[in-house]
CHARMM-style PDB file with segment names, atoms N, HN, CA, C and O in Angstrom:
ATOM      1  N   UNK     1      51.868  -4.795  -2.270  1.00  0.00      PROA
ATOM      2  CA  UNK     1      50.581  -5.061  -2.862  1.00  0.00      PROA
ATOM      3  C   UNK     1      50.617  -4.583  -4.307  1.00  0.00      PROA
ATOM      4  O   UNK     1      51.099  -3.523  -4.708  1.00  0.00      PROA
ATOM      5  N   UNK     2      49.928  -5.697  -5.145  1.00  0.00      PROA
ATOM      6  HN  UNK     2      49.537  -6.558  -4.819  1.00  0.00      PROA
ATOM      7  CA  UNK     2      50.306  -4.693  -6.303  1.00  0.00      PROA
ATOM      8  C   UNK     2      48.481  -4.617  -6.965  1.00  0.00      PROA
ATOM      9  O   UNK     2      47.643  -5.143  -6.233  1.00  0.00      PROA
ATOM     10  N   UNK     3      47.925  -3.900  -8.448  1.00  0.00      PROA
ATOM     11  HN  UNK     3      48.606  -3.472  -9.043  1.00  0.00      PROA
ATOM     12  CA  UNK     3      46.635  -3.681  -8.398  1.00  0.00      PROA
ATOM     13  C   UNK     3      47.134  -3.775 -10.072  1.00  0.00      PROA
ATOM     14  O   UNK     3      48.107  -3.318 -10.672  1.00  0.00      PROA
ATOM     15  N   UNK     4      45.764  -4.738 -10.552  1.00  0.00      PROA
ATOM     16  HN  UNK     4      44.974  -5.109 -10.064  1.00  0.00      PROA
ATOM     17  CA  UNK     4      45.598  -5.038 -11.847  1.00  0.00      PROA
ATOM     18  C   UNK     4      44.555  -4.544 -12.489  1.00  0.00      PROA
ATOM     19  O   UNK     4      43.468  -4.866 -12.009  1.00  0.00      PROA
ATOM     20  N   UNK     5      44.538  -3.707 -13.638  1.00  0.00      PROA
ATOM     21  HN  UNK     5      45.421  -3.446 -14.028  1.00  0.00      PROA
ATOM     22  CA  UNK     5      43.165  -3.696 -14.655  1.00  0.00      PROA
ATOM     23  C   UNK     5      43.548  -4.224 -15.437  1.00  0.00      PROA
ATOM     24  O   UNK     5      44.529  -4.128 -16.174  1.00  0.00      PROA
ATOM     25  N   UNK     6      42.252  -5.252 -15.252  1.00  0.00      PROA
ATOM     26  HN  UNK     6      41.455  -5.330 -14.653  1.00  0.00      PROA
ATOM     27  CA  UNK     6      41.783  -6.361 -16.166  1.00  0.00      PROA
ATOM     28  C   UNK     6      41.070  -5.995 -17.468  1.00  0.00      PROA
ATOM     29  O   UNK     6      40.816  -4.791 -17.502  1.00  0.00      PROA
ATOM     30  N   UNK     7      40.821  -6.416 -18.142  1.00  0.00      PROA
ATOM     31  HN  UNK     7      41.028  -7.394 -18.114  1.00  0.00      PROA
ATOM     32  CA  UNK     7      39.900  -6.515 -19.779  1.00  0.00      PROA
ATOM     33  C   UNK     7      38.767  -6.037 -19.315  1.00  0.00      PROA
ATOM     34  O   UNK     7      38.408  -6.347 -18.179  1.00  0.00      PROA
ATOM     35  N   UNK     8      37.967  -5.156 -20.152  1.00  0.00      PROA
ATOM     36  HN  UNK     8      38.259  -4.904 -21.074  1.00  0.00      PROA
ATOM     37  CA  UNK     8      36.523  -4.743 -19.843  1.00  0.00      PROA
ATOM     38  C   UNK     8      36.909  -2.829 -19.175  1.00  0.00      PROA
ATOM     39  O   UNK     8      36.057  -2.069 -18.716  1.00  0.00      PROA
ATOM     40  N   UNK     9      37.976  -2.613 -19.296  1.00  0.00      PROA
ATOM     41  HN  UNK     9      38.668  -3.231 -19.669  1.00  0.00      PROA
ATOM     42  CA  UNK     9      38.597  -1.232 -18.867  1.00  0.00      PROA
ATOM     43  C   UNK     9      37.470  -0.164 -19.853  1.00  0.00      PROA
ATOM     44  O   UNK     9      37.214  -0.434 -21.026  1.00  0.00      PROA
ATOM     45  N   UNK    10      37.001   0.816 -19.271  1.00  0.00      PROA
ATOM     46  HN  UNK    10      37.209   1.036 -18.317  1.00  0.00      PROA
ATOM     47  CA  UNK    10      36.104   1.543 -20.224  1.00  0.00      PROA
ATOM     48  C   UNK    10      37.161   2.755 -20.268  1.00  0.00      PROA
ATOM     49  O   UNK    10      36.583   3.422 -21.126  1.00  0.00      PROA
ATOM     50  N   UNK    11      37.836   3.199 -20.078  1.00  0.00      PROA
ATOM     51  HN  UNK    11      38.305   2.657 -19.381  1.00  0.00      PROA
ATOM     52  CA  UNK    11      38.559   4.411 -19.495  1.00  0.00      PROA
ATOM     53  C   UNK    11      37.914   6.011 -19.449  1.00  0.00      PROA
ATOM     54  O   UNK    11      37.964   7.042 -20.119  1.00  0.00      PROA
ATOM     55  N   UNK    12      37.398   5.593 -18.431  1.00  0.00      PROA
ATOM     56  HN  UNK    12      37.357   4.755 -17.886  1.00  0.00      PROA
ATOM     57  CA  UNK    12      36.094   6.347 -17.682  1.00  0.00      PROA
ATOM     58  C   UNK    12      37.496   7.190 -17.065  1.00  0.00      PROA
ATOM     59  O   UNK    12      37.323   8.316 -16.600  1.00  0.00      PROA
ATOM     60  N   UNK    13      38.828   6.607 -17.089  1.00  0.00      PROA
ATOM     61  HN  UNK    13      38.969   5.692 -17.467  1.00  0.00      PROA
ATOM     62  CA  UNK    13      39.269   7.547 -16.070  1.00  0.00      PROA
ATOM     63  C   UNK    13      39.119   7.470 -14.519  1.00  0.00      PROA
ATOM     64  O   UNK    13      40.036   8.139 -14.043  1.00  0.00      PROA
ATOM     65  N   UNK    14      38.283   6.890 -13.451  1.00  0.00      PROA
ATOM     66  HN  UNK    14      37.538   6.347 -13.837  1.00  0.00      PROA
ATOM     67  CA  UNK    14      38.157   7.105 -12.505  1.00  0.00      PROA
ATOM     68  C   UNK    14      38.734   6.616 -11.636  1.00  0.00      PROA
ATOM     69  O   UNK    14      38.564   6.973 -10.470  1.00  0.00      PROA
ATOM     70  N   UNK    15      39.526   5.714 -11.977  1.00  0.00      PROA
ATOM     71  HN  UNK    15      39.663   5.424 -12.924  1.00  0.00      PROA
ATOM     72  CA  UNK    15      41.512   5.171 -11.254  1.00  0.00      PROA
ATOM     73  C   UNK    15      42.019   6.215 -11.313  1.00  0.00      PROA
ATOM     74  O   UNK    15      42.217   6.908 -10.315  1.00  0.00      PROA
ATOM     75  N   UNK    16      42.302   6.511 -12.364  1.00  0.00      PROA
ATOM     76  HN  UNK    16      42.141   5.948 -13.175  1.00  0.00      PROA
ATOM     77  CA  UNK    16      43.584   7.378 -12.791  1.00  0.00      PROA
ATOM     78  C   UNK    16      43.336   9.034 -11.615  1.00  0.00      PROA
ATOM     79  O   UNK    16      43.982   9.455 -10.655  1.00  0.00      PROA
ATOM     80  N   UNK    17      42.304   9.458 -12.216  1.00  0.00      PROA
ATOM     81  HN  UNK    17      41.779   9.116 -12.996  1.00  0.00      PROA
ATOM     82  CA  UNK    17      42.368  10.719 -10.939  1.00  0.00      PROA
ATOM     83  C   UNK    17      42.163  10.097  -9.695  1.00  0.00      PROA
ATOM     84  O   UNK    17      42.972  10.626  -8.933  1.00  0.00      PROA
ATOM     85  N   UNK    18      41.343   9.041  -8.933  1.00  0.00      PROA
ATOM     86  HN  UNK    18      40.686   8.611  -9.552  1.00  0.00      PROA
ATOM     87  CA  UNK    18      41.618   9.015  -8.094  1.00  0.00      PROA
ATOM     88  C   UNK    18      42.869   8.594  -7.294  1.00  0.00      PROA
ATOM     89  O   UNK    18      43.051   8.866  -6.107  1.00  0.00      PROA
ATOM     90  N   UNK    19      43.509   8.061  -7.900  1.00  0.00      PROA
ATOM     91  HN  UNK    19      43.361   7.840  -8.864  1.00  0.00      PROA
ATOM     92  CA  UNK    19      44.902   7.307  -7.401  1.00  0.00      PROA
ATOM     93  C   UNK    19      46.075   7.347  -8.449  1.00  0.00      PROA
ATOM     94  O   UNK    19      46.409   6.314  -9.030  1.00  0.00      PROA
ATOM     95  N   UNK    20      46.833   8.816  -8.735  1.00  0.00      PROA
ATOM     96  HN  UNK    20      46.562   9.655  -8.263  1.00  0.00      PROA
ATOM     97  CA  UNK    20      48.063   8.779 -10.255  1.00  0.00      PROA
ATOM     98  C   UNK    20      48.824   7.940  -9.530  1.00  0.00      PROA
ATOM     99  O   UNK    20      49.033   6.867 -10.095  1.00  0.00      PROA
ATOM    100  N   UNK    21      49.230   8.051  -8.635  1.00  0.00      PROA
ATOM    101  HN  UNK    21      49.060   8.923  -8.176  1.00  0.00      PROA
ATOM    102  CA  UNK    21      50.077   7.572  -7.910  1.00  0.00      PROA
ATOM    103  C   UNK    21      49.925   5.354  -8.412  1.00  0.00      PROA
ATOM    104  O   UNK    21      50.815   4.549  -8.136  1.00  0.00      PROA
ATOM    105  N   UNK    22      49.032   5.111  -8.893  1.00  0.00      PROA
ATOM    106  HN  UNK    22      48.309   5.765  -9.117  1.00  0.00      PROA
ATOM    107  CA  UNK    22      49.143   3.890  -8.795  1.00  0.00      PROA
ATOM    108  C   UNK    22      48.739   3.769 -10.236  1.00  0.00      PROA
ATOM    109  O   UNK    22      49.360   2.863 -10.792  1.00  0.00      PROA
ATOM    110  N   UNK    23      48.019   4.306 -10.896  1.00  0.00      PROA
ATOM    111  HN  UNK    23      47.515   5.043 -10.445  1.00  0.00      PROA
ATOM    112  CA  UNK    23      47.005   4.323 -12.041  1.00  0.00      PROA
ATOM    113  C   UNK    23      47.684   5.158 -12.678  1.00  0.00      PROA
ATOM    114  O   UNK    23      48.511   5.961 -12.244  1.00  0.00      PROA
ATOM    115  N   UNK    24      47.090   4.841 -14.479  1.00  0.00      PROA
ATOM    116  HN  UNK    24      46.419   4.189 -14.832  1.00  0.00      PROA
ATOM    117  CA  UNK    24      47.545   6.350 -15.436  1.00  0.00      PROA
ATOM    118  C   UNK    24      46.954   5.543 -16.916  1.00  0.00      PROA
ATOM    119  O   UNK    24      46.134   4.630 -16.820  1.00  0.00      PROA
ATOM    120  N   UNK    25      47.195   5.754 -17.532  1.00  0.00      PROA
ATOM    121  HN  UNK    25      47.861   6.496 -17.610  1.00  0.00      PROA
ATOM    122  CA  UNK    25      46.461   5.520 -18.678  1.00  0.00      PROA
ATOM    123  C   UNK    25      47.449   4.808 -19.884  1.00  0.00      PROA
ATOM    124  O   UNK    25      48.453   5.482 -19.654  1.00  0.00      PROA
ATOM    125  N   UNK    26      47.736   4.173 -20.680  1.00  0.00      PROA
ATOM    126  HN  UNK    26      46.921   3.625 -20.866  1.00  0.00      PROA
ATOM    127  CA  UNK    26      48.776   3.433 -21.361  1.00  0.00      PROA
ATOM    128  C   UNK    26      48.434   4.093 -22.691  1.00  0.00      PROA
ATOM    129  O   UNK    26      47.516   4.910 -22.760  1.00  0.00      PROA
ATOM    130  N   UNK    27      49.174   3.739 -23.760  1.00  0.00      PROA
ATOM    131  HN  UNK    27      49.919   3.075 -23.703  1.00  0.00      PROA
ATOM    132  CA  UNK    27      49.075   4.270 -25.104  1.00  0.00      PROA
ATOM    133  C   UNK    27      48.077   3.565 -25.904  1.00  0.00      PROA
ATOM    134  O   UNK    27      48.307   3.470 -27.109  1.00  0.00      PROA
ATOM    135  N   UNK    28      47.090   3.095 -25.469  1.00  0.00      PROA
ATOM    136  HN  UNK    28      46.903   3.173 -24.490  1.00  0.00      PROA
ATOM    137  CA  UNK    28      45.793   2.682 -26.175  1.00  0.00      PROA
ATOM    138  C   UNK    28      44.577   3.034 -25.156  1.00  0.00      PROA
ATOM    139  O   UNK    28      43.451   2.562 -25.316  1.00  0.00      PROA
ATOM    140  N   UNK    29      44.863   3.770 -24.262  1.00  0.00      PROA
ATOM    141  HN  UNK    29      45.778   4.153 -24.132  1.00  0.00      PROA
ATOM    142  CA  UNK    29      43.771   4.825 -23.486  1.00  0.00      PROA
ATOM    143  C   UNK    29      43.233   4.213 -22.758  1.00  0.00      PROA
ATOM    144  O   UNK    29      42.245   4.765 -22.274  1.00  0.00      PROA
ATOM    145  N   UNK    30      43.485   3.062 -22.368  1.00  0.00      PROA
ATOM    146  HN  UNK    30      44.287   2.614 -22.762  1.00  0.00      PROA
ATOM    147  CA  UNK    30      43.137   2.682 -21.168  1.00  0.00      PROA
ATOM    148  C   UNK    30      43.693   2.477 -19.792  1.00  0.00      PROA
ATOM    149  O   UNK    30      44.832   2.012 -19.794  1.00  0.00      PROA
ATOM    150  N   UNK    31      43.310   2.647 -18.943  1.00  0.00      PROA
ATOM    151  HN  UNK    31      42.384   3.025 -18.942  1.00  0.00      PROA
ATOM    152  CA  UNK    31      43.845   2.708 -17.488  1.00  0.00      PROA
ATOM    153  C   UNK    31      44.884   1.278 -17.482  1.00  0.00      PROA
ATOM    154  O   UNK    31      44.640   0.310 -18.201  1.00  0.00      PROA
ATOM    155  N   UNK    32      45.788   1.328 -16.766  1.00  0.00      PROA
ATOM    156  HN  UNK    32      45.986   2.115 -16.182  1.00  0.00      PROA
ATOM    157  CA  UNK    32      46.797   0.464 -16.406  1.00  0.00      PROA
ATOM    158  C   UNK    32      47.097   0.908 -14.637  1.00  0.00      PROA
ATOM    159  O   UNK    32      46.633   1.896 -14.069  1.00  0.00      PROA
ATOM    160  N   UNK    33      47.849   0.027 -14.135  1.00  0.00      PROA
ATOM    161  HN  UNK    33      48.226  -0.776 -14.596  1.00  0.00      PROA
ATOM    162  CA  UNK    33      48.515  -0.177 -12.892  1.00  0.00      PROA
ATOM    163  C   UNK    33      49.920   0.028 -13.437  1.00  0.00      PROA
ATOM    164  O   UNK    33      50.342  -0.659 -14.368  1.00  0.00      PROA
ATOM    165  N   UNK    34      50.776   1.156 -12.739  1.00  0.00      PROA
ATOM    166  HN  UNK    34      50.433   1.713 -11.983  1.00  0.00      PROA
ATOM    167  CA  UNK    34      51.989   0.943 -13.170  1.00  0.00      PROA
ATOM    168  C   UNK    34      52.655   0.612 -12.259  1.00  0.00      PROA
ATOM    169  O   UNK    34      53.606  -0.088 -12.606  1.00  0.00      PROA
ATOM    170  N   UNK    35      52.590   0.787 -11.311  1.00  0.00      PROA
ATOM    171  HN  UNK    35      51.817   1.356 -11.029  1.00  0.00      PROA
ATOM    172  CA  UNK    35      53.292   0.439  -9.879  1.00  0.00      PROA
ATOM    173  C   UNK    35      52.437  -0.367  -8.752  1.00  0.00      PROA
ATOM    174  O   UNK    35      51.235  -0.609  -8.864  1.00  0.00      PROA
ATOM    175  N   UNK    36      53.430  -0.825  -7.409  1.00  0.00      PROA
ATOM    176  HN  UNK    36      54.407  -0.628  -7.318  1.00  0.00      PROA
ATOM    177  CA  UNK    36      53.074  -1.640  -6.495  1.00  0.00      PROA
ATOM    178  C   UNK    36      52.180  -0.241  -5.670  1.00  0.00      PROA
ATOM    179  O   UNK    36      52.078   0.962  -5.910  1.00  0.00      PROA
ATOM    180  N   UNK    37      51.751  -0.984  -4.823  1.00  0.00      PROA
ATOM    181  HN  UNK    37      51.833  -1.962  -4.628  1.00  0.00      PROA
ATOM    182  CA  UNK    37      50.534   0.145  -3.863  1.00  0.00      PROA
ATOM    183  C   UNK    37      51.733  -0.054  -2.814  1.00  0.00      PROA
ATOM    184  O   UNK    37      52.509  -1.009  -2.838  1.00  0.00      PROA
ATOM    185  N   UNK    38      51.757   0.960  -1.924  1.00  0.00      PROA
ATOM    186  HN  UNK    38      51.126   1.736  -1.904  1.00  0.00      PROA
ATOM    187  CA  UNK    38      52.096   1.306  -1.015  1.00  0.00      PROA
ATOM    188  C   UNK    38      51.845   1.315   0.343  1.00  0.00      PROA
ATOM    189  O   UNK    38      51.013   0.416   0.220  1.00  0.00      PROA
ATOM    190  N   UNK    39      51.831   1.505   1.360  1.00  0.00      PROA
ATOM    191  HN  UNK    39      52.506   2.236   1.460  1.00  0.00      PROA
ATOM    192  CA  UNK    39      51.064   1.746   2.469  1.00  0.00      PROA
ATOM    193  C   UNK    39      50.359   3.048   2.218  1.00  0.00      PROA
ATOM    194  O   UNK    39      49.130   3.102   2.163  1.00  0.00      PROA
ATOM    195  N   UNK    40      51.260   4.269   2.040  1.00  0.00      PROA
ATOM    196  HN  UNK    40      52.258   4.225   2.084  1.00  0.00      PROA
ATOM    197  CA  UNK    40      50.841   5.561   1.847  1.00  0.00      PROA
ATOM    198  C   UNK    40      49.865   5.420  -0.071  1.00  0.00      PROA
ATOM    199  O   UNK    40      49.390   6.505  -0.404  1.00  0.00      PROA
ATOM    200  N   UNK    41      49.713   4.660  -0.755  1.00  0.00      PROA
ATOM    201  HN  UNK    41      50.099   3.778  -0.485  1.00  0.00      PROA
ATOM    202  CA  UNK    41      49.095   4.959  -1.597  1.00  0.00      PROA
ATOM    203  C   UNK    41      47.555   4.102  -1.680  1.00  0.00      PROA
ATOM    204  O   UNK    41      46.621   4.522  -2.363  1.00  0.00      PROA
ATOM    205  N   UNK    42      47.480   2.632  -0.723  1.00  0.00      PROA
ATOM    206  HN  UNK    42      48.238   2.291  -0.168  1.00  0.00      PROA
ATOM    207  CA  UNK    42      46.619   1.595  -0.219  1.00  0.00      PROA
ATOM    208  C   UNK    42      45.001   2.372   0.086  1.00  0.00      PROA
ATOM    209  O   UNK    42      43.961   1.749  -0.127  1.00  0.00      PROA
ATOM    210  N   UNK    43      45.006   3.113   0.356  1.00  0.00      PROA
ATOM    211  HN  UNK    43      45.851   3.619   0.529  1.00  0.00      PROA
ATOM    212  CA  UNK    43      43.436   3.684   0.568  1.00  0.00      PROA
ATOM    213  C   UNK    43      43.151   4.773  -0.445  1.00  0.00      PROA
ATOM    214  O   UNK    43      42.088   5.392  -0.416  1.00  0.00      PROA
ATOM    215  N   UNK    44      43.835   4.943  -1.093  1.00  0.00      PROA
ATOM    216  HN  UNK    44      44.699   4.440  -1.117  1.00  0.00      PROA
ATOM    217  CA  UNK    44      43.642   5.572  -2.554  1.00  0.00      PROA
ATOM    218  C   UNK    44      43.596   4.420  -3.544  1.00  0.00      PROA
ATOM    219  O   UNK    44      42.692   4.628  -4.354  1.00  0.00      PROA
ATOM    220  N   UNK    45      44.069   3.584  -3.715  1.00  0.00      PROA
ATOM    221  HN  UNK    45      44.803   3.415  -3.057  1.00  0.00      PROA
ATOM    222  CA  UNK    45      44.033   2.351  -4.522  1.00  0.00      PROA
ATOM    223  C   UNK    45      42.647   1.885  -4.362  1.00  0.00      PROA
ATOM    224  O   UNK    45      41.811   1.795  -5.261  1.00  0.00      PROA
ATOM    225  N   UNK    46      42.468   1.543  -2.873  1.00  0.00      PROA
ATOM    226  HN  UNK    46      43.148   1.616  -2.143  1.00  0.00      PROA
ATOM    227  CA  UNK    46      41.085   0.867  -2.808  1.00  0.00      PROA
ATOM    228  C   UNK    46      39.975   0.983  -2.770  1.00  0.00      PROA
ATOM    229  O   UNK    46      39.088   0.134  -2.851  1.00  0.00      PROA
ATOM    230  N   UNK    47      39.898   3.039  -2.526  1.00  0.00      PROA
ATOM    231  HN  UNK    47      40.620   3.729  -2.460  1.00  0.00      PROA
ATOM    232  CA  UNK    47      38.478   3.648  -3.157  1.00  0.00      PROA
ATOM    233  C   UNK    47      38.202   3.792  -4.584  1.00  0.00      PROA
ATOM    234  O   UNK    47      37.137   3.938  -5.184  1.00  0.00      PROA
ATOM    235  N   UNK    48      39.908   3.684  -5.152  1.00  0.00      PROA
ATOM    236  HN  UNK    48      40.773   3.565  -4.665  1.00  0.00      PROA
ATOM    237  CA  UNK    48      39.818   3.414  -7.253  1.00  0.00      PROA
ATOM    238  C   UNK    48      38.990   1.980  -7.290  1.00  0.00      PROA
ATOM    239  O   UNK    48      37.894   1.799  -7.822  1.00  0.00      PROA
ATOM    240  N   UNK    49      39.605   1.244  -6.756  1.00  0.00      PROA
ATOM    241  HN  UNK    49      40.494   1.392  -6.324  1.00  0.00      PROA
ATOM    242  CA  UNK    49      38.547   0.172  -7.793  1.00  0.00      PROA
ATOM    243  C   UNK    49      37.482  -0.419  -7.095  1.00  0.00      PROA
ATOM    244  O   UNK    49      36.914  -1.441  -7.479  1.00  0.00      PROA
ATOM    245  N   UNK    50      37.098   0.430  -5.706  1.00  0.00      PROA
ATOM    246  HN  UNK    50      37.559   1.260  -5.393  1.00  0.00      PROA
ATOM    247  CA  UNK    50      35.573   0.645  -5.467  1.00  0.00      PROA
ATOM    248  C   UNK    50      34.442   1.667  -6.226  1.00  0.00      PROA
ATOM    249  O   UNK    50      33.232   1.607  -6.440  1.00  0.00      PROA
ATOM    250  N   UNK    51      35.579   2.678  -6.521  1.00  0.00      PROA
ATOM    251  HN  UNK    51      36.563   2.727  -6.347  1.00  0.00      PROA
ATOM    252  CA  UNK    51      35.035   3.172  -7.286  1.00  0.00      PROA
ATOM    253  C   UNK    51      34.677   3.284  -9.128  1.00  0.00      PROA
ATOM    254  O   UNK    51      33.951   4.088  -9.711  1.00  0.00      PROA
ATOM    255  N   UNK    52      35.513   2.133  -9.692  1.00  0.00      PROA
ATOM    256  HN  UNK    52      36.104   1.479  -9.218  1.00  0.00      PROA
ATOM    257  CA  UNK    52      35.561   1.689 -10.811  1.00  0.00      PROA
ATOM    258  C   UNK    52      33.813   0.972 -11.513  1.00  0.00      PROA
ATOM    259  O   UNK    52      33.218  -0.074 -11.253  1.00  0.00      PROA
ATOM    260  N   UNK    53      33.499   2.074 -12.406  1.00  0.00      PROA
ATOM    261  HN  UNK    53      33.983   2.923 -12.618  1.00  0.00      PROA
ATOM    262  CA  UNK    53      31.851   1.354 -12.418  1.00  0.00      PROA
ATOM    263  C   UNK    53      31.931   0.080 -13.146  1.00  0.00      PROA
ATOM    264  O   UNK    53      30.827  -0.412 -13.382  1.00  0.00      PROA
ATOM    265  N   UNK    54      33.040  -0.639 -13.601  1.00  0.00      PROA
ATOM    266  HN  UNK    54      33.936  -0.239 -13.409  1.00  0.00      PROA
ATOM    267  CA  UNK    54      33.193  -1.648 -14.881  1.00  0.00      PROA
ATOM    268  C   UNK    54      33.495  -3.022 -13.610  1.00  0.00      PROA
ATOM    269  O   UNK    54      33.016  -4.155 -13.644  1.00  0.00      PROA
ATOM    270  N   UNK    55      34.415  -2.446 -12.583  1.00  0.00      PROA
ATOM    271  HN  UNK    55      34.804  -1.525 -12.554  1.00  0.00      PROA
ATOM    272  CA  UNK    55      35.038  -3.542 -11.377  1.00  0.00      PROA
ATOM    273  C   UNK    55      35.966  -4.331 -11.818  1.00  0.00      PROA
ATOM    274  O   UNK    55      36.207  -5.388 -11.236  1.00  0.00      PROA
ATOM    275  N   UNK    56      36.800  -3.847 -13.189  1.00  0.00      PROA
ATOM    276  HN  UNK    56      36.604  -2.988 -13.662  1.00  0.00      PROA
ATOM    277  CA  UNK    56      37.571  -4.594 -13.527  1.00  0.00      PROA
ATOM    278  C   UNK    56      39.052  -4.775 -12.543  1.00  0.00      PROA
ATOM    279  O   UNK    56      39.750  -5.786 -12.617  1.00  0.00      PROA
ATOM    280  N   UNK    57      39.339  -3.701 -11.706  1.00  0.00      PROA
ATOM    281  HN  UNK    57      38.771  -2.880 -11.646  1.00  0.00      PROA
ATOM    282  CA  UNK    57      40.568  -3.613 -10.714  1.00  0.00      PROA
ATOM    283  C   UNK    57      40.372  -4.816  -9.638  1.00  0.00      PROA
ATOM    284  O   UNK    57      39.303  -5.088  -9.093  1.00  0.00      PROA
ATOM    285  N   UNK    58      41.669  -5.516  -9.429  1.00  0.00      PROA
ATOM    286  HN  UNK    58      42.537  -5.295  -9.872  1.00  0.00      PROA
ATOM    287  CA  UNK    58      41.744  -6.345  -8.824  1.00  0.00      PROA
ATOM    288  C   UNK    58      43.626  -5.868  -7.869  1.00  0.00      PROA
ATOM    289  O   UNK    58      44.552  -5.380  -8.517  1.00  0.00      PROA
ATOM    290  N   UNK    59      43.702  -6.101  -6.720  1.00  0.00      PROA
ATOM    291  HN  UNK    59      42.949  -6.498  -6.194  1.00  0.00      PROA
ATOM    292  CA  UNK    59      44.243  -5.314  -5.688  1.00  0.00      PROA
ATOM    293  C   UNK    59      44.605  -6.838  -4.886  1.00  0.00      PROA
ATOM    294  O   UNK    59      43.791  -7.281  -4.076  1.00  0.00      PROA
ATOM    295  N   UNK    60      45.882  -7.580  -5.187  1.00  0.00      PROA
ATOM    296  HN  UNK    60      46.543  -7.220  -5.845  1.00  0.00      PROA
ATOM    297  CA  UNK    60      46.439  -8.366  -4.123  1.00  0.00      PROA
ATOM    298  C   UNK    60      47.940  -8.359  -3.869  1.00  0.00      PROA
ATOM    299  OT1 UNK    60      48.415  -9.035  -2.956  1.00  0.00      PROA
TER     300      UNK     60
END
């Protein structure tokens, strides 16, 4: 599975702590996906971009 932030990223940050493991921040400060989700990382992924107030994360 892999998980995309899209355009409209505020970098509120609230990927990134909830899920490093999938999330982290790129050199223009906004959140990125650097890696595929995991089984062990999949319910951390999917409370990030439930919990994303912008909803730009997209997870297929």
């Amino acid at each position: 599975m892999k998980a995309k932030v899209n355009e409209g990223c505020i970098a509120c940050g609230m990927c990134v702590s909830l899920c490093p493991e999938v999330f982290r921040f790129n050199d223009e400060g906004l959140a990125e996906a650097y890696t595929d989700i995991t089984e062990e990382t999949r319910e951390t992924a999917e409370e990030a971009r439930e919990s994303c107030p912008v909803s730009v994360i997209d997870l297929n």
